[in-house]
N, CA, C and O atoms as CSV, one atom per row, in Angstrom:
chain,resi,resn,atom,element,x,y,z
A,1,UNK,N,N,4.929,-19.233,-22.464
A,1,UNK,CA,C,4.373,-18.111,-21.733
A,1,UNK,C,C,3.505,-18.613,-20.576
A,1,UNK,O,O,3.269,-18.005,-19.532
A,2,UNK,N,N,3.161,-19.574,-20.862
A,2,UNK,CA,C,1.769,-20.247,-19.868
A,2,UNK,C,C,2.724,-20.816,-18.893
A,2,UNK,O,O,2.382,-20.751,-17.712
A,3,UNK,N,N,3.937,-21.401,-19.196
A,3,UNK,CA,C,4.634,-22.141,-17.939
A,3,UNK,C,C,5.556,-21.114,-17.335
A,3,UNK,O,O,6.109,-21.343,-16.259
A,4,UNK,N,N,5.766,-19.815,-18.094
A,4,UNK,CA,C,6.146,-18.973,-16.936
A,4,UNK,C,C,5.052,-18.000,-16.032
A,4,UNK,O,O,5.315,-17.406,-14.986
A,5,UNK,N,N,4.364,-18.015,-16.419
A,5,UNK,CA,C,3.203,-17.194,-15.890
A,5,UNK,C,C,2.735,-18.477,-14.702
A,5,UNK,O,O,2.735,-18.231,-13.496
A,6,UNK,N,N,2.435,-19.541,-15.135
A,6,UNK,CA,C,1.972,-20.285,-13.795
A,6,UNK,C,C,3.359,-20.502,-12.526
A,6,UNK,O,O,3.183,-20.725,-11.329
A,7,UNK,N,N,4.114,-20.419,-12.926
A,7,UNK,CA,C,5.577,-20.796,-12.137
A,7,UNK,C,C,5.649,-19.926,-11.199
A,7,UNK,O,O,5.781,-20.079,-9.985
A,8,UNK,N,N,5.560,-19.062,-11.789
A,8,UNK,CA,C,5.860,-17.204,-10.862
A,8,UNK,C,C,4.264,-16.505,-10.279
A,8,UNK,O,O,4.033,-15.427,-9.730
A,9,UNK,N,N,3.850,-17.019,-10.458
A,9,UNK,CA,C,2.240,-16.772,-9.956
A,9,UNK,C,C,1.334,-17.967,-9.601
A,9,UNK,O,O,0.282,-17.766,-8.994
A,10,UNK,N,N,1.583,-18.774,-9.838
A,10,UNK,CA,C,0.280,-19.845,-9.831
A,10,UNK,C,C,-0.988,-19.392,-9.950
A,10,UNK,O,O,-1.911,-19.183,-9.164
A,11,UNK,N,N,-0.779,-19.264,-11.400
A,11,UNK,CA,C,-2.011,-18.400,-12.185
A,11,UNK,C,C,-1.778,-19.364,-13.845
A,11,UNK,O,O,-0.924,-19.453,-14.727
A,12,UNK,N,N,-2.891,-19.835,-13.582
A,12,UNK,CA,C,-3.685,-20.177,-15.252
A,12,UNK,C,C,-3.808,-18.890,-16.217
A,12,UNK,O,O,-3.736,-17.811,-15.628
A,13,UNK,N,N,-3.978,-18.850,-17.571
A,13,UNK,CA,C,-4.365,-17.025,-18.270
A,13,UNK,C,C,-5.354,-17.548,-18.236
A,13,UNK,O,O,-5.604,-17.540,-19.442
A,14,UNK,N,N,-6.661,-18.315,-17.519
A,14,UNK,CA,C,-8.010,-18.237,-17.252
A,14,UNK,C,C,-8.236,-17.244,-15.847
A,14,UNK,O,O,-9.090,-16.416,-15.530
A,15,UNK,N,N,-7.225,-17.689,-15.313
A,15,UNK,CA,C,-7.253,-16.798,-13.898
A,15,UNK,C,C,-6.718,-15.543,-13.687
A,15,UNK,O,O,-6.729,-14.767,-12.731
A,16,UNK,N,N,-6.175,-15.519,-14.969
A,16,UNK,CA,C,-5.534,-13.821,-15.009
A,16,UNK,C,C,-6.559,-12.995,-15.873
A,16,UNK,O,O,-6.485,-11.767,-15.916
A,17,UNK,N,N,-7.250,-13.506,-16.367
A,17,UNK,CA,C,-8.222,-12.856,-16.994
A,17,UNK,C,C,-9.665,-13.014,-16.063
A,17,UNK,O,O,-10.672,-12.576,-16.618
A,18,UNK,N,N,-9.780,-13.400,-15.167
A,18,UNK,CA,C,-10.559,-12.671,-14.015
A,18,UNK,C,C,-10.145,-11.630,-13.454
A,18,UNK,O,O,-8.981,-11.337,-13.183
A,19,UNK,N,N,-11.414,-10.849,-13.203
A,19,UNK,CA,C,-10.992,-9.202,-12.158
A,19,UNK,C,C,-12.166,-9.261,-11.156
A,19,UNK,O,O,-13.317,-9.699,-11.157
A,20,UNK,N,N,-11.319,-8.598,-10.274
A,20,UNK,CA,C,-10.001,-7.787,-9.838
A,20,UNK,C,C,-8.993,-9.026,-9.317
A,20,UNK,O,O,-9.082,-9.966,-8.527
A,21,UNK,N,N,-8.292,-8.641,-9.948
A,21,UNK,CA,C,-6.870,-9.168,-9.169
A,21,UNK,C,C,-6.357,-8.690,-8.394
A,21,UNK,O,O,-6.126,-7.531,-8.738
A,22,UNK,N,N,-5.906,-8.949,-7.213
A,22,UNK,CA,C,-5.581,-8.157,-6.127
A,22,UNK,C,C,-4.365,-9.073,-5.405
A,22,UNK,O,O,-4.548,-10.140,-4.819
A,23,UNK,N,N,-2.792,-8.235,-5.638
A,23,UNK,CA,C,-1.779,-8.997,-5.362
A,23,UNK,C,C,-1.530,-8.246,-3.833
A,23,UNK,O,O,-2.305,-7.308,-3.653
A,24,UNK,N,N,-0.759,-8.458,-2.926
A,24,UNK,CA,C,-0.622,-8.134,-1.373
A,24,UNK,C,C,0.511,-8.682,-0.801
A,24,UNK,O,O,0.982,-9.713,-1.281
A,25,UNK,N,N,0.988,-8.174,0.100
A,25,UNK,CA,C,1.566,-8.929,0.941
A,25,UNK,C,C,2.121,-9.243,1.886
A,25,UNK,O,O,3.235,-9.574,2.293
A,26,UNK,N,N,0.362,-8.957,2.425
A,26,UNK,CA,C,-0.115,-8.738,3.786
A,26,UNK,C,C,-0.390,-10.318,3.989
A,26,UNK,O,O,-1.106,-11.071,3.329
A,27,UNK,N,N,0.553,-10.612,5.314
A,27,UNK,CA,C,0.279,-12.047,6.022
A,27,UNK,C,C,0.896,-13.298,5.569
A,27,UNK,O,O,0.746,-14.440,6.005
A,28,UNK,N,N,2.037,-12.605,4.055
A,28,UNK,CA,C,2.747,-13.226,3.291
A,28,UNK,C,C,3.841,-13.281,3.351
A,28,UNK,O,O,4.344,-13.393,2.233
A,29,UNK,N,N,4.750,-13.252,4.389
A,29,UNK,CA,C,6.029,-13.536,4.357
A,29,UNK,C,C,6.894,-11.820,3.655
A,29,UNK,O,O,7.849,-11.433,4.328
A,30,UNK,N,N,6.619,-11.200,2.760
A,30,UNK,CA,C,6.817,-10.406,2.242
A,30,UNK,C,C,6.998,-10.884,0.531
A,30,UNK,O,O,7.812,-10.470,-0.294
A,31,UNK,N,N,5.733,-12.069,0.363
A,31,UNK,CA,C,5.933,-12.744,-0.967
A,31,UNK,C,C,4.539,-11.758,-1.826
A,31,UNK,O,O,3.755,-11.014,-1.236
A,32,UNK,N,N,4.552,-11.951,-2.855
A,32,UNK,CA,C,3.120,-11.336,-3.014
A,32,UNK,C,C,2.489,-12.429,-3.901
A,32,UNK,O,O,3.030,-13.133,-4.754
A,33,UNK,N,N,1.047,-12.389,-3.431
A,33,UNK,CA,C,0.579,-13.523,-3.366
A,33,UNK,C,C,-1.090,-12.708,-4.205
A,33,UNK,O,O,-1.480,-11.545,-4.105
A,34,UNK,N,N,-1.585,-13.626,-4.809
A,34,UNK,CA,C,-3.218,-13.217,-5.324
A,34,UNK,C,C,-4.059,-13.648,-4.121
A,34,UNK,O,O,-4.066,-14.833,-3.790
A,35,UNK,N,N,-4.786,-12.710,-3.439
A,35,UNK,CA,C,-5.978,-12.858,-2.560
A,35,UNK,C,C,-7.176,-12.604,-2.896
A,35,UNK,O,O,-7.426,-11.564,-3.506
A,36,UNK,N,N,-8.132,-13.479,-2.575
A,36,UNK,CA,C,-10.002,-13.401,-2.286
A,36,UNK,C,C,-10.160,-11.809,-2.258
A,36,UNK,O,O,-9.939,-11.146,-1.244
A,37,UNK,N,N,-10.653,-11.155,-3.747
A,37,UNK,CA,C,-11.303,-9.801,-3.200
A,37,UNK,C,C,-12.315,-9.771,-2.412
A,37,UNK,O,O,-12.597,-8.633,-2.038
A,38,UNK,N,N,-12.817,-10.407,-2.110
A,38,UNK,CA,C,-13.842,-10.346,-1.106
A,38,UNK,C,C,-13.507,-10.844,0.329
A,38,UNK,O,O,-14.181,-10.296,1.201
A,39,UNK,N,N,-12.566,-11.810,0.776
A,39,UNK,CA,C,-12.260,-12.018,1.700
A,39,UNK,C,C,-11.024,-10.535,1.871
A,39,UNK,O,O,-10.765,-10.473,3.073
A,40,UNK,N,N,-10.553,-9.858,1.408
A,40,UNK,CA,C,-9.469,-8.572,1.468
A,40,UNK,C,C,-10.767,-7.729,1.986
A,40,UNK,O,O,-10.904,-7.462,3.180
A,41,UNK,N,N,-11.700,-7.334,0.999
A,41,UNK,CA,C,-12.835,-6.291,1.750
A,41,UNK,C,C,-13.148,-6.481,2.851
A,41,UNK,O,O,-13.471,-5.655,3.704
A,42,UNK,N,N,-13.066,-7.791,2.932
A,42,UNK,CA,C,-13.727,-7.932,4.768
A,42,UNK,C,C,-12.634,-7.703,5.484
A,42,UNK,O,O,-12.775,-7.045,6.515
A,43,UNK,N,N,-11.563,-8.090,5.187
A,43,UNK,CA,C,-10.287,-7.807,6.464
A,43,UNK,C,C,-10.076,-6.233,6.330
A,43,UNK,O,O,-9.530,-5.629,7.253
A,44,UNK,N,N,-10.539,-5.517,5.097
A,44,UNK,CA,C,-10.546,-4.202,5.396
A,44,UNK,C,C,-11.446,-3.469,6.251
A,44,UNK,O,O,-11.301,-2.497,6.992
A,45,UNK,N,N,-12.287,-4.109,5.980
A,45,UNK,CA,C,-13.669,-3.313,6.582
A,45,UNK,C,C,-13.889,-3.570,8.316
A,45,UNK,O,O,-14.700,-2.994,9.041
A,46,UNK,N,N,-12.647,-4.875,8.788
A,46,UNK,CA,C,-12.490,-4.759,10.328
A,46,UNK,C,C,-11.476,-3.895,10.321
A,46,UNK,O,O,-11.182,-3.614,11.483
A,47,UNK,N,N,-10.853,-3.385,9.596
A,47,UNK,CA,C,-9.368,-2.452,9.918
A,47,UNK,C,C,-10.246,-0.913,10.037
A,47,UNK,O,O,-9.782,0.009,10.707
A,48,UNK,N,N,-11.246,-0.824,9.470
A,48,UNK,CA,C,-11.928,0.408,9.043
A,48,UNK,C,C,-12.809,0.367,10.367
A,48,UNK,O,O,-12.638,1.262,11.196
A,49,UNK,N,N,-13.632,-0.514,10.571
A,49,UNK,CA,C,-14.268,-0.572,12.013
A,49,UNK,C,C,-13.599,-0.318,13.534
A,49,UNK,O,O,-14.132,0.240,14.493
A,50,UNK,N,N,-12.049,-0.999,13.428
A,50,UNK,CA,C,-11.782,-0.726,14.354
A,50,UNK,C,C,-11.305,0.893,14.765
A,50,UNK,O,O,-11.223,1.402,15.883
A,51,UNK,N,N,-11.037,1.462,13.464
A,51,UNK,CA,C,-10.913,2.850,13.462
A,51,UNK,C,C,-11.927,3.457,13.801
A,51,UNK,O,O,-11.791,4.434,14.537
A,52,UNK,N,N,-13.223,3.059,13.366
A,52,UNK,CA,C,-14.232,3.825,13.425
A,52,UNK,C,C,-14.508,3.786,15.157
A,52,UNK,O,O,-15.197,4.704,15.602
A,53,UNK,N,N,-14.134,3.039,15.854
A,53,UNK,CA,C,-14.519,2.483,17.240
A,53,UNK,C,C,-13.424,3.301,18.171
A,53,UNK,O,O,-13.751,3.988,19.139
A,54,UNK,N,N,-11.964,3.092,17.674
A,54,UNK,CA,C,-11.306,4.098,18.029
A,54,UNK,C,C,-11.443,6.059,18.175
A,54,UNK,O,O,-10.715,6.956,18.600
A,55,UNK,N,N,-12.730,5.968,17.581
A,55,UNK,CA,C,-13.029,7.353,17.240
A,55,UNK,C,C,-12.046,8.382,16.262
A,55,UNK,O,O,-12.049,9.590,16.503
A,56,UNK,N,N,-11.313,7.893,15.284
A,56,UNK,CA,C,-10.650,8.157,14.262
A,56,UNK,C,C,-11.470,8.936,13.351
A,56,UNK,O,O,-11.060,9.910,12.720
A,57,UNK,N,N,-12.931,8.346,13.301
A,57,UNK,CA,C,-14.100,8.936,12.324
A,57,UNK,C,C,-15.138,8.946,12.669
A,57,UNK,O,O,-15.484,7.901,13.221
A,58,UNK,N,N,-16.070,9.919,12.574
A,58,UNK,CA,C,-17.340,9.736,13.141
A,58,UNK,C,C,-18.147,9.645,12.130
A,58,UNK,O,O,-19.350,9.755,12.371
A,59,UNK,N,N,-17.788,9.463,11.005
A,59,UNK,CA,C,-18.961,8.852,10.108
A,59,UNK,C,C,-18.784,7.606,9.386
A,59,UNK,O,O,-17.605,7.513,9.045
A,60,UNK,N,N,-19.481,6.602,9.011
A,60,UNK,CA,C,-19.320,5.429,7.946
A,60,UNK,C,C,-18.605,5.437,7.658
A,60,UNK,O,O,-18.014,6.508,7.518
A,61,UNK,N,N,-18.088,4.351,7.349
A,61,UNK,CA,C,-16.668,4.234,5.678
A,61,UNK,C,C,-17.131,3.141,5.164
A,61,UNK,O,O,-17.287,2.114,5.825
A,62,UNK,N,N,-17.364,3.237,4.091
A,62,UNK,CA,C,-17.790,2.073,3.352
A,62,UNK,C,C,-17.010,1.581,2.485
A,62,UNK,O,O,-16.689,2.320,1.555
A,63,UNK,N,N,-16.498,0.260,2.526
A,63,UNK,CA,C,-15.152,-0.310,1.802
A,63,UNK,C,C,-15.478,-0.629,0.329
A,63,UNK,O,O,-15.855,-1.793,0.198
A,64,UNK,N,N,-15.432,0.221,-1.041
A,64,UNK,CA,C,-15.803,-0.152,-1.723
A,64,UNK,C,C,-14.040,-0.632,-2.805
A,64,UNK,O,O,-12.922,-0.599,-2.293
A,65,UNK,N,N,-14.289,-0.973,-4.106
A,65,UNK,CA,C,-13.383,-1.802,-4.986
A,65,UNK,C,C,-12.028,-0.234,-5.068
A,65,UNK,O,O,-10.866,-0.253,-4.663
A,66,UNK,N,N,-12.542,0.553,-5.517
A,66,UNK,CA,C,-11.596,2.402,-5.400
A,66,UNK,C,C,-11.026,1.695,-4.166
A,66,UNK,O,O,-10.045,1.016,-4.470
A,67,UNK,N,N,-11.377,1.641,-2.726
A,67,UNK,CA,C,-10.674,2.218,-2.043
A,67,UNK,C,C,-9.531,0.662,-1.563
A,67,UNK,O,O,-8.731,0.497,-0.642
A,68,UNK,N,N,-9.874,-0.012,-2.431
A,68,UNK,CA,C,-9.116,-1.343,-1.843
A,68,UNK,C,C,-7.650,-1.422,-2.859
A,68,UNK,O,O,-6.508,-1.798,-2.595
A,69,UNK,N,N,-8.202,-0.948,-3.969
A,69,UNK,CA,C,-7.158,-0.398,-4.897
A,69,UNK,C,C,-5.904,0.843,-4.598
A,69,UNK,O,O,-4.790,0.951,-5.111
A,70,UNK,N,N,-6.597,1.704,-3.552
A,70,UNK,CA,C,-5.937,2.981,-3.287
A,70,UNK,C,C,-5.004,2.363,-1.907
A,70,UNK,O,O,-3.914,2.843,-1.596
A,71,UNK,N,N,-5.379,1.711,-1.487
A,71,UNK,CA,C,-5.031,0.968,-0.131
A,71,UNK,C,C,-4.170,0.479,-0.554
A,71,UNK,O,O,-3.100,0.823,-0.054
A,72,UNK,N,N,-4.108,-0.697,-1.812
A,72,UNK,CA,C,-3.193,-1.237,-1.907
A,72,UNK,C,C,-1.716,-0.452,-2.409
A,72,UNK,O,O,-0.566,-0.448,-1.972
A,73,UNK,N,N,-2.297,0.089,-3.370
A,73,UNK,CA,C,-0.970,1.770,-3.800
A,73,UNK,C,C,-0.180,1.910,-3.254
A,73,UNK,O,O,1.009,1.676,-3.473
A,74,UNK,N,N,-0.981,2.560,-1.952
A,74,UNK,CA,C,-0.244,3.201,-0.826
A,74,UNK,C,C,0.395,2.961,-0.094
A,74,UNK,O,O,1.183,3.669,0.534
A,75,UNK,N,N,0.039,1.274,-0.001
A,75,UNK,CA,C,1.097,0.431,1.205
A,75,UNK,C,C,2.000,0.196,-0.045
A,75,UNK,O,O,3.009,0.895,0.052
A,76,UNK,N,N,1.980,-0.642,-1.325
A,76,UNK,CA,C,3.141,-0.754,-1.926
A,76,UNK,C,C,4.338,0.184,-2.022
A,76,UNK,O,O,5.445,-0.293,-1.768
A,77,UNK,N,N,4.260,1.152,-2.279
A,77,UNK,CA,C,4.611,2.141,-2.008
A,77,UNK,C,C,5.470,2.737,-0.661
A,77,UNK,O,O,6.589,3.250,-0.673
A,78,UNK,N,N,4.725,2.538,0.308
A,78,UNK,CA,C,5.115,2.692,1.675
A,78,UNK,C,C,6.382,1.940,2.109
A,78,UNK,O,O,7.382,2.286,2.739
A,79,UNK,N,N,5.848,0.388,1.353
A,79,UNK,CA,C,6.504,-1.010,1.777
A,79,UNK,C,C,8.092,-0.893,0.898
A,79,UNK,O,O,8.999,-1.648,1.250
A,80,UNK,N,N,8.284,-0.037,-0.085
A,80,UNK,CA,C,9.569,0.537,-0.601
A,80,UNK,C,C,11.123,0.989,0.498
A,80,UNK,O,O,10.978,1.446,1.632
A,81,UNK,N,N,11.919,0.845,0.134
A,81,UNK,CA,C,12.957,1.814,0.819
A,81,UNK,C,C,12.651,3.344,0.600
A,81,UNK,O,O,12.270,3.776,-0.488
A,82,UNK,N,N,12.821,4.031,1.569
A,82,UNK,CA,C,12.287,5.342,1.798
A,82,UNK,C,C,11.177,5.974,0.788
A,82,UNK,O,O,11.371,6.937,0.045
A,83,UNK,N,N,9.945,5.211,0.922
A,83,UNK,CA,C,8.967,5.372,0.200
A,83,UNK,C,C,7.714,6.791,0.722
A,83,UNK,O,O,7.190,7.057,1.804
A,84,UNK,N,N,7.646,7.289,-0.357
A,84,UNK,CA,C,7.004,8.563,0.114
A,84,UNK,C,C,5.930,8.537,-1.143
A,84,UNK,O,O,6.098,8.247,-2.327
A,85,UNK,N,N,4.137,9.179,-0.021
A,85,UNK,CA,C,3.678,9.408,-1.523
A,85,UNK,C,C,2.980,10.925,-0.640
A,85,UNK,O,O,3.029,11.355,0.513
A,86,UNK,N,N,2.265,11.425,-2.117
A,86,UNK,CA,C,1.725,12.968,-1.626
A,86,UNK,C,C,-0.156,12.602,-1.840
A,86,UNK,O,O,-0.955,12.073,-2.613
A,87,UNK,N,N,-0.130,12.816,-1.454
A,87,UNK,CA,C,-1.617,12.173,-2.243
A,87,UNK,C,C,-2.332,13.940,-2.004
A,87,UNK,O,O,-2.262,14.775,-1.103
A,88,UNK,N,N,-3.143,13.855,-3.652
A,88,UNK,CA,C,-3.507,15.087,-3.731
A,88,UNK,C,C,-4.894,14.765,-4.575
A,88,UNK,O,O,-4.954,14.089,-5.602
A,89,UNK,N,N,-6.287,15.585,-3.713
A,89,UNK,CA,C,-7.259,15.676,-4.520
A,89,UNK,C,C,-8.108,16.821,-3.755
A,89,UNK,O,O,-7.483,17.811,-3.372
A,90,UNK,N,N,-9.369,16.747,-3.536
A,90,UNK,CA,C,-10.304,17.637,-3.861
A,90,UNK,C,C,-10.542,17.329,-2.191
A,90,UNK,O,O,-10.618,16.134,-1.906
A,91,UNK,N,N,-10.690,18.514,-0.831
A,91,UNK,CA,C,-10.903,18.596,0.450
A,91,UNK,C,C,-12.094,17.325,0.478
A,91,UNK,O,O,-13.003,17.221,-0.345
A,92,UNK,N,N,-11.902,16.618,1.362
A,92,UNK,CA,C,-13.298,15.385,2.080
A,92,UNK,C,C,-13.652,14.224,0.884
A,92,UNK,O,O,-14.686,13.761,0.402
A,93,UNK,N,N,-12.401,14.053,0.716
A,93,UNK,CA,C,-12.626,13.053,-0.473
A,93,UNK,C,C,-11.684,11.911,0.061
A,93,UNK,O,O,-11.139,11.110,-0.698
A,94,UNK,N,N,-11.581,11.905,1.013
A,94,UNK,CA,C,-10.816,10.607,1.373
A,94,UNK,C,C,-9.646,10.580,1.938
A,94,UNK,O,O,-9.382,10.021,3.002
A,95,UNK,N,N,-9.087,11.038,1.413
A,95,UNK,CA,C,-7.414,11.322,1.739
A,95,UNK,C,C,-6.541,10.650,3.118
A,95,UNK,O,O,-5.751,9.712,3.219
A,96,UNK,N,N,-7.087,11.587,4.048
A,96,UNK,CA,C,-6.134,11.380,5.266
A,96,UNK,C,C,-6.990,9.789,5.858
A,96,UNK,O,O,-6.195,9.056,6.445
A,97,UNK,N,N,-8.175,9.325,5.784
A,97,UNK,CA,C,-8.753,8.152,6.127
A,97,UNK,C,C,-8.209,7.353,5.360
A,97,UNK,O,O,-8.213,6.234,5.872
A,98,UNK,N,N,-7.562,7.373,4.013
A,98,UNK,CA,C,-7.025,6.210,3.834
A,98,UNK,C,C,-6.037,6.008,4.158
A,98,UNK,O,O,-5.687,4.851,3.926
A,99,UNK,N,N,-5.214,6.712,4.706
A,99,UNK,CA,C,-3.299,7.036,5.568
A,99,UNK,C,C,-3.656,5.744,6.361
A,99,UNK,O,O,-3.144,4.626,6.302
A,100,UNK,N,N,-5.014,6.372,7.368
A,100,UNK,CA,C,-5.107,6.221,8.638
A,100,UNK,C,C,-5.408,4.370,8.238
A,100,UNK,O,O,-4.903,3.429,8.850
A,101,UNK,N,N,-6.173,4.299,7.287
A,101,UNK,CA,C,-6.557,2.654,7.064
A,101,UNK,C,C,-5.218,2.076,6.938
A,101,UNK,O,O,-4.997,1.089,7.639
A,102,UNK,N,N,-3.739,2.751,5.738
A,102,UNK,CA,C,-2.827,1.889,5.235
A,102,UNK,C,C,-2.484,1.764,6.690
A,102,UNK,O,O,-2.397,0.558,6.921
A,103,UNK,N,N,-2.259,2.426,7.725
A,103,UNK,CA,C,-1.091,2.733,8.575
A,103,UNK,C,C,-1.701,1.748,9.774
A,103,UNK,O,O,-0.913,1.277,10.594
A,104,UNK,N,N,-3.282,1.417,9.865
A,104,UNK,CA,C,-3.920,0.397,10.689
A,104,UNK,C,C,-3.021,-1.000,10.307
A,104,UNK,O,O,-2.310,-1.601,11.112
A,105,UNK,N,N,-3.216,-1.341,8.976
A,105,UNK,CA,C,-2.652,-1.945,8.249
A,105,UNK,C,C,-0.925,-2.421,8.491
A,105,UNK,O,O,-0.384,-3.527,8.498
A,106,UNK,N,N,-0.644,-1.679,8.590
A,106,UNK,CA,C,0.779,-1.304,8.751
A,106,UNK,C,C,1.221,-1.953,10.059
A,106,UNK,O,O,2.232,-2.638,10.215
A,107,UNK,N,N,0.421,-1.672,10.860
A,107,UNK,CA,C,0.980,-2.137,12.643
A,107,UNK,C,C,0.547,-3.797,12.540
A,107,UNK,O,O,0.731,-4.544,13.501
């Protein structure tokens, strides 16, 4: 189990039992790869700035662990053959700002 798990991941089960794990694969060839949650927050939080500068939003966004998770969803998802999602919750809760983050993302 340990030599297929490191083969196909290059992951120890010491390193899979750290969180968050955060697989991507953004800047990866289209491989998916484990990235720095903290180095991902920061490349989010210039994707989120430059929106904010674009005038996309006129208030804060603050990149917290939720929305790096929802980010990632949404592009997996996206990154599908004719991939569609609906995203449904409660008015000013996020929604269309995170489109706007995957889709920064996206270009």
């Amino acid at each position: 189990m340990e030599d297929i798990l490191q083969r196909n991941t290059g992951l120890s089960p010491d390193d899979v039992m750290k969180l968050p794990l955060i697989f991507t694969t953004l800047n990866q060839n289209g491989n998916y790869v484990n990235v720095d949650p903290e180095a991902f927050k920061k490349y989010l939080q210039e994707k989120v700035n430059k929106l904010m500068n674009d005038g996309f939003c006129d208030e804060e966004v603050i990149v917290f662990d939720e929305l790096v998770e929802n980010v990632l969803k949404v592009k997996r998802i996206l990154d599908q053959p004719l991939g569609h999602v609906m995203l449904v919750g409660l008015s000013g809760t996020g929604k269309t700002m995170l489109l706007k983050i995957v889709k920064e993302i996206l270009e």
